[in-house]
Backbone as CSV, one residue per row, in Angstrom:
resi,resn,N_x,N_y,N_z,CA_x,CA_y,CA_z,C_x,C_y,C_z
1,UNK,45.498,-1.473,-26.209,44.860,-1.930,-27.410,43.339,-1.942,-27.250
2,UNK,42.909,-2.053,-26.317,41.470,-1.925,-26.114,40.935,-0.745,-26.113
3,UNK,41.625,0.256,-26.216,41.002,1.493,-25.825,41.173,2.249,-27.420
4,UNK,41.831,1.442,-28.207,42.566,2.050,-29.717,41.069,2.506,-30.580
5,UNK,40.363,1.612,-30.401,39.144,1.366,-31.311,38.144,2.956,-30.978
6,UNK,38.348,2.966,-30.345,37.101,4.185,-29.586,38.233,5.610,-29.152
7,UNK,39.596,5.489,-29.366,39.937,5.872,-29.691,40.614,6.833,-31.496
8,UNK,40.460,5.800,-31.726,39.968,6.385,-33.239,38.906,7.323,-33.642
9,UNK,38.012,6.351,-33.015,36.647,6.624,-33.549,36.425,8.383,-33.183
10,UNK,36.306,8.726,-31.736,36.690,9.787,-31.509,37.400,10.831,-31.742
11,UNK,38.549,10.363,-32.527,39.377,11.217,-33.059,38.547,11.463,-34.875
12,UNK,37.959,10.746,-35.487,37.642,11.138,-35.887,36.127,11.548,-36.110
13,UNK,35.448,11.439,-35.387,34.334,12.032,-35.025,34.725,13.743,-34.965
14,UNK,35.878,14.104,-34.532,36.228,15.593,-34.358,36.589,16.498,-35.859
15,UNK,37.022,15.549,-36.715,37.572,15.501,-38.388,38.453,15.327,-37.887
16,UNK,39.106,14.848,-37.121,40.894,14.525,-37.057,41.392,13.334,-37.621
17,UNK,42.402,13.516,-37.979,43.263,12.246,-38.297,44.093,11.779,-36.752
18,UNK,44.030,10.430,-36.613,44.713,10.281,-35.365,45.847,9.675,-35.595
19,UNK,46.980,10.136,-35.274,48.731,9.570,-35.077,48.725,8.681,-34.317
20,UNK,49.150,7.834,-34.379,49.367,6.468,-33.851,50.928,6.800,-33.525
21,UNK,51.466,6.700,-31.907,52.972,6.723,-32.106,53.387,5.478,-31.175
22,UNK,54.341,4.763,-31.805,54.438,3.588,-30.934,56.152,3.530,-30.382
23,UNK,56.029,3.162,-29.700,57.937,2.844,-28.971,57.830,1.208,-29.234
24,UNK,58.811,0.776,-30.280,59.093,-0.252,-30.083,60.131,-0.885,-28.817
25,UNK,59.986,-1.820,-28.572,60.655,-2.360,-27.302,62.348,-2.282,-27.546
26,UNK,62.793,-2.429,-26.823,64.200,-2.099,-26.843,65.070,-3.026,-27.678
27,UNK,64.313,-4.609,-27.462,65.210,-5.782,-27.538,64.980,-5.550,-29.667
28,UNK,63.997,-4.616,-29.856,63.758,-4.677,-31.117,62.519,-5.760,-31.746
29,UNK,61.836,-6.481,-30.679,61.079,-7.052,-31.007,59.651,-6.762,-31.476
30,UNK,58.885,-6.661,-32.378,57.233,-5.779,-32.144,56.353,-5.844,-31.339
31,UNK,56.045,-4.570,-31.343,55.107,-4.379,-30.380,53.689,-4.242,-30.522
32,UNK,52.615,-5.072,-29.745,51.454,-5.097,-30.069,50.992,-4.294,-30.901
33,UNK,50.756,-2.967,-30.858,50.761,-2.447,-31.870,51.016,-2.601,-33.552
34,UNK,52.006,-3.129,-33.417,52.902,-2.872,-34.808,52.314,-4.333,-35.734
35,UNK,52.456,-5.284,-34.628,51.954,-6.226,-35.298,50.251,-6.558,-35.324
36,UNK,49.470,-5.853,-34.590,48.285,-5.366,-35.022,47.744,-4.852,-36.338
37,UNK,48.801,-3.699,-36.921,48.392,-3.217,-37.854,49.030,-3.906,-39.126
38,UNK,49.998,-4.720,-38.690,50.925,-5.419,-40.040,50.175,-6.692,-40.360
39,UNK,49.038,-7.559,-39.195,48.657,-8.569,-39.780,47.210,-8.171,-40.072
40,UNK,46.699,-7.093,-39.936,45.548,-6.278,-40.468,45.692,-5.529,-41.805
41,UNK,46.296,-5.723,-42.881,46.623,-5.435,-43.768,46.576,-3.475,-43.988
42,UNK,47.036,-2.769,-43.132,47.356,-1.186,-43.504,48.786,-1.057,-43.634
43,UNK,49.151,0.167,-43.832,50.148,0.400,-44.488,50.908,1.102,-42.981
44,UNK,51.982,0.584,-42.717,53.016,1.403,-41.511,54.008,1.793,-42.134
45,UNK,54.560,2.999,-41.726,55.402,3.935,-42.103,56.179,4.176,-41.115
46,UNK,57.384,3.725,-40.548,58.098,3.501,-39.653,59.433,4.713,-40.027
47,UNK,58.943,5.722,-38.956,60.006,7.159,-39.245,60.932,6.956,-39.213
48,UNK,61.100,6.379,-37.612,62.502,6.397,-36.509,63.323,5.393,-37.758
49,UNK,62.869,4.352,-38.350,63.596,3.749,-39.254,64.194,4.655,-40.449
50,UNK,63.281,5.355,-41.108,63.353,6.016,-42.241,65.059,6.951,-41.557
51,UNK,64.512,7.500,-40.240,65.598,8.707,-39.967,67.044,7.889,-39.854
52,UNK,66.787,6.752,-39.179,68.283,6.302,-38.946,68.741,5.701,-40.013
53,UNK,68.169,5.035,-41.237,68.604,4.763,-42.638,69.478,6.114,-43.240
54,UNK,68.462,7.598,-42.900,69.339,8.909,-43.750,70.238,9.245,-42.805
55,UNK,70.236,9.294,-41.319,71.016,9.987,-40.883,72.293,9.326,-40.165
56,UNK,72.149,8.279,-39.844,73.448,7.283,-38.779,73.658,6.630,-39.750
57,UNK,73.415,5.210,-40.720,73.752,4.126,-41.381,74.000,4.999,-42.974
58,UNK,72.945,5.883,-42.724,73.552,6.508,-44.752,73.094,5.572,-45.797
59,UNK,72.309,4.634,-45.691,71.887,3.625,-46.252,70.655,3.977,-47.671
60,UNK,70.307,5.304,-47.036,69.327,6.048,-48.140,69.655,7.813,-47.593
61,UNK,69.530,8.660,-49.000,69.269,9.791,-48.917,68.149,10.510,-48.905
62,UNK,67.889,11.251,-48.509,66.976,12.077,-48.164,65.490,11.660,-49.122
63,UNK,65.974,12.071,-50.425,64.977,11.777,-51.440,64.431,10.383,-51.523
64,UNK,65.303,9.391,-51.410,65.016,8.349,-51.127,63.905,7.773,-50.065
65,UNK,64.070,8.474,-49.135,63.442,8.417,-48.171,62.207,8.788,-47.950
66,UNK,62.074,10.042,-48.607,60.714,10.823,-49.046,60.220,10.083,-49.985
67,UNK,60.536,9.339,-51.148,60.074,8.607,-52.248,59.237,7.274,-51.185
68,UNK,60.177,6.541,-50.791,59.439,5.708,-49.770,58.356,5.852,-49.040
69,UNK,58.286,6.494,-48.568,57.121,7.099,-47.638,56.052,7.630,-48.352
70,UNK,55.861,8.706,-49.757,55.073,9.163,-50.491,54.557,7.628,-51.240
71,UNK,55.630,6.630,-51.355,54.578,4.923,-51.787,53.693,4.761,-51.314
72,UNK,54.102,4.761,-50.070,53.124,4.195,-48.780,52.211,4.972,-49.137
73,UNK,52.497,6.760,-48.891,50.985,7.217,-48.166,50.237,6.917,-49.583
74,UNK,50.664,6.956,-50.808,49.812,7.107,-51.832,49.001,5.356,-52.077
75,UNK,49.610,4.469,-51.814,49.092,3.250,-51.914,47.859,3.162,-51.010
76,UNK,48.167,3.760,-49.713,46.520,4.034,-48.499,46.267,4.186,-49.267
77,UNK,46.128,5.253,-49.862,45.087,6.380,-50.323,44.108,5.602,-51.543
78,UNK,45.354,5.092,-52.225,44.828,4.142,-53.194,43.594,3.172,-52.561
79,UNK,44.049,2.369,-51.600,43.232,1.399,-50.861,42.302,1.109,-50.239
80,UNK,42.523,2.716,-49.745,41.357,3.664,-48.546,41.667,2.375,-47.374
81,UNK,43.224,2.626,-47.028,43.392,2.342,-45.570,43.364,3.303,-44.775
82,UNK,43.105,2.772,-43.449,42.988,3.534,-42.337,44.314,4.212,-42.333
């Protein structure tokens, strides 16, 4: 986490967008990360969730899934979150 900040920054100093990829812990609990950016008010988009909702539990279809995620990114965008 200390290194995130200047990590960014660098990434976009290059024009890049930087991916943030995090492994949550096993027990399922959050991880610094996650709750970094959730009590910093940006928007997380949690894949590995999205994938196992369409593909193991069936809980959402595909479109569904894409609809979700196009909220998110469009609400950043709206917000001009990071």
């Amino acid at each position: 986490m200390r290194r995130l900040a200047n990590a960014l920054e660098a990434a976009w100093a290059k024009g890049r967008t930087p991916l943030l990829v995090d492994a949550t812990d096993a027990d399922g609990s959050c991880s610094a990360l996650e709750s970094f950016y959730s009590y910093s008010g940006h928007q997380l988009l949690e894949m590995e969730k999205l994938v196992v909702q369409v593909g193991v539990t069936k809980e959402k279809t595909v479109e569904q899934a894409l609809a979700e995620a196009r909220e998110k990114l469009i609400l950043s965008m709206k917000r001009g979150y990071n």
